[in-house]
DSSP file (Angstrom, degrees, kcal/mol; ACC not computed):
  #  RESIDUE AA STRUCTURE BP1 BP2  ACC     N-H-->O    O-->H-N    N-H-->O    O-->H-N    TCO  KAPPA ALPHA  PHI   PSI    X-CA   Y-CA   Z-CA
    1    1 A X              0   0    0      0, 0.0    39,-3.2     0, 0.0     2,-0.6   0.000 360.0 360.0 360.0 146.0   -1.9    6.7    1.5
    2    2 A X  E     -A   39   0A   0     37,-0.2     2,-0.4    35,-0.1    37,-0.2  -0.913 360.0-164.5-133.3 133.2    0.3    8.5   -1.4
    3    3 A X  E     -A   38   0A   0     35,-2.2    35,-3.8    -2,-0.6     2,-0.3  -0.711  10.4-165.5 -97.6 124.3    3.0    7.1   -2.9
    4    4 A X  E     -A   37   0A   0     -2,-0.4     2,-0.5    33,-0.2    33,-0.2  -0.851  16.6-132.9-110.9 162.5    5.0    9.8   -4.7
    5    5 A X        +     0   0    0     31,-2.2    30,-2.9    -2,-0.3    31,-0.1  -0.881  29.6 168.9 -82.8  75.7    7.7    8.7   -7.3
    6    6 A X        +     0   0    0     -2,-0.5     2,-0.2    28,-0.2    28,-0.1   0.377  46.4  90.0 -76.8   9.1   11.0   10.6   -6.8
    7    7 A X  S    S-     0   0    0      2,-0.2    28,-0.4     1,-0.1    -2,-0.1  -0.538  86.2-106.3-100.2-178.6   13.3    8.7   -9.0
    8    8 A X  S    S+     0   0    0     -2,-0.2    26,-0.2    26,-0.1     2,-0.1   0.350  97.6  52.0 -75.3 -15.5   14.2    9.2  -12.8
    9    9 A X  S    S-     0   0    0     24,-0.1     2,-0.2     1,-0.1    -2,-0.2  -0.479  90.5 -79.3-115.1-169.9   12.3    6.3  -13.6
   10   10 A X        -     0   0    0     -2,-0.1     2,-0.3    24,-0.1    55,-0.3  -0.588  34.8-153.7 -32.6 130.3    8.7    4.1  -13.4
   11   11 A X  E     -B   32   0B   0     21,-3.0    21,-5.4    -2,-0.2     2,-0.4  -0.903   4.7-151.2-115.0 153.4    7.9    2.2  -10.4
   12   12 A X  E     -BC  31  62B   0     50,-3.4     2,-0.7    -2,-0.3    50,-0.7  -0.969   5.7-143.1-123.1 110.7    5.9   -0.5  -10.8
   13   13 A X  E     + C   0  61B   0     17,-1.8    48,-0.3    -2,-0.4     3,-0.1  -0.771  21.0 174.9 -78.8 112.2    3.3   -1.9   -7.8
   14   14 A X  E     -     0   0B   0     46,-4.6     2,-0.3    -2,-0.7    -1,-0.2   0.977  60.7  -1.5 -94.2 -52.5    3.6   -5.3   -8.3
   15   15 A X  E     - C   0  60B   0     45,-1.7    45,-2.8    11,-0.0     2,-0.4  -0.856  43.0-163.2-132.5 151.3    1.2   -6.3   -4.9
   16   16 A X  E     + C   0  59B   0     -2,-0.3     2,-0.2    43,-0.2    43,-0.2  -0.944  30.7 160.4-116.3 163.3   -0.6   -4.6   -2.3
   17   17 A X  E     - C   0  58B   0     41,-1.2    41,-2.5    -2,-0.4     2,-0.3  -0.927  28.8-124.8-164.8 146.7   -1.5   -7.2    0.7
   18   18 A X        -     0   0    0     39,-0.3    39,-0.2    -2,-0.2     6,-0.1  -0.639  16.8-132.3-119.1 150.4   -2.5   -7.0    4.5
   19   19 A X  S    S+     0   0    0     37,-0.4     2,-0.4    -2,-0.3    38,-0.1   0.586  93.9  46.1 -85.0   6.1   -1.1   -8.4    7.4
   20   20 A X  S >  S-     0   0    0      3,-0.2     3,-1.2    36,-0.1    -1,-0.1  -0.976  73.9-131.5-139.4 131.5   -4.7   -9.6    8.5
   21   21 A X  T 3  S+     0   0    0     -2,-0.4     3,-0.1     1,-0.2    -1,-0.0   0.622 106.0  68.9 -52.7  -8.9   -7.5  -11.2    6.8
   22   22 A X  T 3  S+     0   0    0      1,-0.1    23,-3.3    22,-0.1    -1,-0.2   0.107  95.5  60.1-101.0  34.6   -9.7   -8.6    8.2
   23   23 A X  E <   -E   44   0C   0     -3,-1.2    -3,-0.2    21,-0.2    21,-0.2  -0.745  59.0-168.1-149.3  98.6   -8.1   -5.5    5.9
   24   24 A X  E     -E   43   0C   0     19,-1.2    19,-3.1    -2,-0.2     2,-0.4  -0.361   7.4-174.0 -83.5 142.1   -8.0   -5.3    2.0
   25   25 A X  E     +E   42   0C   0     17,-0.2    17,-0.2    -9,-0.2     2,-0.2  -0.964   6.3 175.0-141.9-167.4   -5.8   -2.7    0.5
   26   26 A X        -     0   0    0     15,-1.2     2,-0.3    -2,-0.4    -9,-0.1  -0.837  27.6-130.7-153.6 175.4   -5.6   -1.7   -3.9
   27   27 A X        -     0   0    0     -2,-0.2    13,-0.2    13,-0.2     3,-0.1  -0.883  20.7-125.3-136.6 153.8   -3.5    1.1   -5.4
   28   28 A X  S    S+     0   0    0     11,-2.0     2,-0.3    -2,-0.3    12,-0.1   0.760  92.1  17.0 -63.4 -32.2   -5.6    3.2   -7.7
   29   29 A X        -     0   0    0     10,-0.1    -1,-0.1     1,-0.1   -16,-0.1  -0.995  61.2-143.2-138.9 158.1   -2.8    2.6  -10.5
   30   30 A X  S    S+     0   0    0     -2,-0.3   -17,-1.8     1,-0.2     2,-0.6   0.675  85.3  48.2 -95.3 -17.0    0.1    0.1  -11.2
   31   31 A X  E     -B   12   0B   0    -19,-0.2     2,-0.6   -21,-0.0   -19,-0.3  -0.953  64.4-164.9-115.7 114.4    2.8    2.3  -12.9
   32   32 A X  E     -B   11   0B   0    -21,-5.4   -21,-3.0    -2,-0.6     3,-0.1  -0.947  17.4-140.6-123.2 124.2    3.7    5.6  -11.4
   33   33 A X    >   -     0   0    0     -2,-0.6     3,-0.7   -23,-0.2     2,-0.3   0.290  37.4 -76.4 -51.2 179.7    5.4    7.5  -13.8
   34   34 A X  T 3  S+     0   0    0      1,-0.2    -1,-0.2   -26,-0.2   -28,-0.2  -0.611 125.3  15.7 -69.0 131.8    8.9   10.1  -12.3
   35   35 A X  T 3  S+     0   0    0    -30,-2.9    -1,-0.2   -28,-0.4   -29,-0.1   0.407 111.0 104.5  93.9 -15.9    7.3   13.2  -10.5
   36   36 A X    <   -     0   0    0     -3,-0.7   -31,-2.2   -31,-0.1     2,-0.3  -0.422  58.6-138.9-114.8-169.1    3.5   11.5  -10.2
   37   37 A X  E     -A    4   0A   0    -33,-0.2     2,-0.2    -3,-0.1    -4,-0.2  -0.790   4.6-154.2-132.4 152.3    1.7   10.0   -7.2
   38   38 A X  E     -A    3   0A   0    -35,-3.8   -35,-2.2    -2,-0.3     2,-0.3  -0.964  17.9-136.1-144.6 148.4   -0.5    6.7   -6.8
   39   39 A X  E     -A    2   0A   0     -2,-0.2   -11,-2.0   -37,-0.2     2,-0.7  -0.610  13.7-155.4-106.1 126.6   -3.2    6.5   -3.9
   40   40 A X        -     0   0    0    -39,-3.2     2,-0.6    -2,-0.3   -13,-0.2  -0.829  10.1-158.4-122.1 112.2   -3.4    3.4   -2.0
   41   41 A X        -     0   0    0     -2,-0.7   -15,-1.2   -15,-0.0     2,-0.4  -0.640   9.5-173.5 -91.8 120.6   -6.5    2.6   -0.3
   42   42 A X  E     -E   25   0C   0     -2,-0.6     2,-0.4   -17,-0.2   -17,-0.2  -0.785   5.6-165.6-118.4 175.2   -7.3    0.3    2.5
   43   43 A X  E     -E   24   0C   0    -19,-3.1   -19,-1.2    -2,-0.4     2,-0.4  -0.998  12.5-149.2-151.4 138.0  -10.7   -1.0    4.3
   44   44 A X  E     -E   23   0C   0     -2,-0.4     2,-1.4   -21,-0.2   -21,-0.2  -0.933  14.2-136.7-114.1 132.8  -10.8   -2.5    7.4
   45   45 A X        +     0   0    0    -23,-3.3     3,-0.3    -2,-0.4    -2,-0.0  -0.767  34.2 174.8 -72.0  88.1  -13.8   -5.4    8.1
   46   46 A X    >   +     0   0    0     -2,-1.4     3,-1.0     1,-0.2    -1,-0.2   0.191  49.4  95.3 -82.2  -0.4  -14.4   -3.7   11.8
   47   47 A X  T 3  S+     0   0    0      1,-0.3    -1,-0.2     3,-0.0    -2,-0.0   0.959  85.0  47.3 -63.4 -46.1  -17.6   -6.2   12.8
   48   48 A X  T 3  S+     0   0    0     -3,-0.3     2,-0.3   -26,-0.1    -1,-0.3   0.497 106.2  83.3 -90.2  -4.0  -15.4   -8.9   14.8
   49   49 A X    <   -     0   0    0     -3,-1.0     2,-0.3     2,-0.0     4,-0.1  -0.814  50.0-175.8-132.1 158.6  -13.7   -6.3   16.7
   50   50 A X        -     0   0    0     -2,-0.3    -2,-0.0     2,-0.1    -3,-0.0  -0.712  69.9  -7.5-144.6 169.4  -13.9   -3.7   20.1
   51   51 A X  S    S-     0   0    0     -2,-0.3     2,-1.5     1,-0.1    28,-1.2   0.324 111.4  -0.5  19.9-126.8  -11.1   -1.0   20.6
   52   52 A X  E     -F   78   0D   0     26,-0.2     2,-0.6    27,-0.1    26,-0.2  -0.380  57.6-178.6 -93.2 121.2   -8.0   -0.7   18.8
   53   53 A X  E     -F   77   0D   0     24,-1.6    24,-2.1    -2,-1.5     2,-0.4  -0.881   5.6-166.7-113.2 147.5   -7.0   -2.8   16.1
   54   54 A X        +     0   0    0     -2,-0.6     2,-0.2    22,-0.2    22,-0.2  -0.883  17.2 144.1-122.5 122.9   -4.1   -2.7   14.3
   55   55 A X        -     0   0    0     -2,-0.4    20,-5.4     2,-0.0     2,-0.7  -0.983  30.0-126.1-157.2-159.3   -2.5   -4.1   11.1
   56   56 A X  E     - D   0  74B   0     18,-0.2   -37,-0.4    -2,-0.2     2,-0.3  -0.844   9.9-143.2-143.7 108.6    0.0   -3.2    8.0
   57   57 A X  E     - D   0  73B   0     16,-3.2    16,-2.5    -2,-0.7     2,-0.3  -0.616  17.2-143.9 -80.1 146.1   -0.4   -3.3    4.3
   58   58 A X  E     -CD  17  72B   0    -41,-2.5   -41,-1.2    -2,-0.3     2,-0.6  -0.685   8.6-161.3-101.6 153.2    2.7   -4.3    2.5
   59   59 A X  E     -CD  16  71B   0     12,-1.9    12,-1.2    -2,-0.3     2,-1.0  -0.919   5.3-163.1-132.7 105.0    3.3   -2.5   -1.0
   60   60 A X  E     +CD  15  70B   0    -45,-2.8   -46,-4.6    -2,-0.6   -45,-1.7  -0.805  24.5 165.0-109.1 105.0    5.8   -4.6   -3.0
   61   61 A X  E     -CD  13  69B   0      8,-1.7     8,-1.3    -2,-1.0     2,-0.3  -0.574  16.0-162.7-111.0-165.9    7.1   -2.2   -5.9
   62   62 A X  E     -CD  12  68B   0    -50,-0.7   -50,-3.4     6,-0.3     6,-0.2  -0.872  17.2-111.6 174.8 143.5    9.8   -2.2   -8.1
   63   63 A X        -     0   0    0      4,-0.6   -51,-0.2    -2,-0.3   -52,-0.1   0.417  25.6-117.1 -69.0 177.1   11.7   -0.2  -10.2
   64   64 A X  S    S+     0   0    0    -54,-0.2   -53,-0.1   -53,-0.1    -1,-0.0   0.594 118.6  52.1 -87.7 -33.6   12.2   -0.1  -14.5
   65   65 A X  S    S-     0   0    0    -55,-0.3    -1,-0.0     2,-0.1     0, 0.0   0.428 134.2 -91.7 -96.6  11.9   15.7   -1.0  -13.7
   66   66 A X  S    S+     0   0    0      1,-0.2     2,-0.8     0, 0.0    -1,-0.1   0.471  75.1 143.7 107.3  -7.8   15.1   -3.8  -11.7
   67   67 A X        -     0   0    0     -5,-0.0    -4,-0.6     2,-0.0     2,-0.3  -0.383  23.7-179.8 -49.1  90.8   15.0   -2.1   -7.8
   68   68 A X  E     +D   62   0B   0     -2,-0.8    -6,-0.3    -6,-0.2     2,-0.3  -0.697  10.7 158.0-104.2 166.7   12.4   -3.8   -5.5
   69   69 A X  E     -D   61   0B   0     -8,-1.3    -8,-1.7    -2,-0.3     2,-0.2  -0.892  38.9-117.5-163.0 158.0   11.6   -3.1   -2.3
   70   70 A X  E     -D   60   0B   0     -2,-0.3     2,-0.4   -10,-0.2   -10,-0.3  -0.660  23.7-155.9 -76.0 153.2    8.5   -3.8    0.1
   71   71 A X  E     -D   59   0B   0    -12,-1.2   -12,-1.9    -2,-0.2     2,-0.6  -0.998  10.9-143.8-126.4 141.1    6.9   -0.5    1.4
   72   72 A X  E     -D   58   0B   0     -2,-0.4     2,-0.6   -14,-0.2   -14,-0.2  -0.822  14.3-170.4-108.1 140.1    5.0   -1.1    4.9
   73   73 A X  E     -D   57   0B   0    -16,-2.5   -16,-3.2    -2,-0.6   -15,-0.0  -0.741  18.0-139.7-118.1  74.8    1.8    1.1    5.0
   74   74 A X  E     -D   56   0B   0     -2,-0.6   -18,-0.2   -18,-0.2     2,-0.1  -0.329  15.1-165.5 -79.3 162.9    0.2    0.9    8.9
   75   75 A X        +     0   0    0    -20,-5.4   -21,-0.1     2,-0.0     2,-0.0   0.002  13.2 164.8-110.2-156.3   -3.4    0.7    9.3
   76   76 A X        +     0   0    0    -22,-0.2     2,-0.3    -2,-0.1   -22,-0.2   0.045   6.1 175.2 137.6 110.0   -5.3    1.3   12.7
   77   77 A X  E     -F   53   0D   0    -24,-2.1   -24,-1.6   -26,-0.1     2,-0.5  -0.854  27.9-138.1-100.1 156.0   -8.9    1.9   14.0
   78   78 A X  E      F   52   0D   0     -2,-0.3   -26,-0.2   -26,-0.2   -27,-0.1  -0.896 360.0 360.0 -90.7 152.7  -10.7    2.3   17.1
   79   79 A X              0   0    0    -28,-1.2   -27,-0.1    -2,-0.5    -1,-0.1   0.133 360.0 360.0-128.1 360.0  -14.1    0.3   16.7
């Protein structure tokens, strides 16, 4: 996934986190400047599982001026 920065300021990614134990996710950097992008990667453990599975990483940023918000990122395979 990329998360672009359209405001006047830094955002900050304070956490990335999954709504299942069987899905990890990172962002390649924690401060994305106005005008740049950061790339948010997930991996899904697929052994335990047969058709579709589903889950959602949450992306908790925040702002230089103090704006937070969660951002919900879904995930999905077949296996």
């Amino acid at each position: 996934f990329v998360l672009t920065n359209t405001l006047n300021e830094p955002v900050t990614i304070q956490n990335v986190r999954a709504s299942c134990g069987c899905t990890t996710g990172w962002a390649n950097r924690s401060v994305v400047p106005p005008g740049e992008q950061a790339v948010v990667e997930a991996q899904m453990d697929t052994r335990n599982f047969v058709g579709l599975k589903a889950t959602v990483l949450f992306v908790d940023v925040a702002t230089a001026s103090g704006h937070a918000a969660e951002v919900r990122l879904p995930v999905q395979s077949t296996i």
